[in-house]
N, C-alpha and C positions, 0 to 999 in steps of 0.2 A: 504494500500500500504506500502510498507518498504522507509519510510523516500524519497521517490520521489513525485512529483508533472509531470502531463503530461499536457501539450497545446496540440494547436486543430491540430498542425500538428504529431503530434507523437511521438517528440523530449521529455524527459525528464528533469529535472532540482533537483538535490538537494534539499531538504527542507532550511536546511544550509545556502543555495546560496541568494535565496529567500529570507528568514529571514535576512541575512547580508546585502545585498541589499535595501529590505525593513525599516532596522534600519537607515540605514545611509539615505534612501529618511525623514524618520524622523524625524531624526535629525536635516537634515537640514529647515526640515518645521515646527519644534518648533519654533524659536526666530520668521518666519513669523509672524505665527499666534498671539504669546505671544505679538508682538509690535502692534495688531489690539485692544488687551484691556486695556496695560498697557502704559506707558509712562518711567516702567523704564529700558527697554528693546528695546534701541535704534542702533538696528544693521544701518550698512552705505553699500553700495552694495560692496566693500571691505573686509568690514565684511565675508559675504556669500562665496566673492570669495577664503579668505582664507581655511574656514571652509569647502567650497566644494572641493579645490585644500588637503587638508590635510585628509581629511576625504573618498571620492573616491581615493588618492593615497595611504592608506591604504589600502580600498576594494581590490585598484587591486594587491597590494602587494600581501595580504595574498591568493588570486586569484592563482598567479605565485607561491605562498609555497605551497598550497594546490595542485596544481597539478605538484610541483616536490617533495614533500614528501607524500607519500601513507599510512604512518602507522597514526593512530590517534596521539601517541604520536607526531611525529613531527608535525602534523597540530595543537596541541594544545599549543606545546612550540612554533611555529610560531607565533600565534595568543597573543598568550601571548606577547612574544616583541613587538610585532606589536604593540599591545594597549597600552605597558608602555610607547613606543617611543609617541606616540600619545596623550597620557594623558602629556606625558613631555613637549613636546613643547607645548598644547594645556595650559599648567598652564604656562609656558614663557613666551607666547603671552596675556594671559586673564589679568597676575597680575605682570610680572614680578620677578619670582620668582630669579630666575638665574642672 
């Protein structure tokens, strides 16, 4: 297939979409799992809430660039900000950088 994915109704989806989607469900199901064998990996449900609120409001950001910029160049210089913003506040929050 060229880079789509089809469900059982007929509707199509981006490979892209999928994989974006699917990173960030993982993302957030890392520190789960990592606190079921470790002790130093002490998320709080604040924790999660942040990381889910910051992490899906990226998804959906770059969601709204991707379907008002069509050329790749823009969805790639989108996505690019997107993840500095992200990574930026994401090291504020973890260590205080700022």
């Amino acid at each position: 297939m060229t880079g789509m994915t089809k469900t059982d109704g007929g509707q199509r989806f981006p490979l892209w979409r999928v994989a974006m989607w699917g990173g960030i469900a993982a993302l957030l199901l890392l520190p789960a799992v990592a606190m079921q064998f470790t002790h130093e990996v002490a998320w709080g449900p604040e924790d999660f809430a942040f990381a889910g609120v910051l992490l899906i409001g990226a998804g959906a950001l770059f969601e709204l660039a991707a379907w008002k910029f069509r050329s790749l160049t823009g969805r790639l210089i989108s996505a690019a900000v997107i993840l500095a913003a992200v990574l930026l506040i994401w090291a504020d929050a973890a260590v205080g950088v700022f």
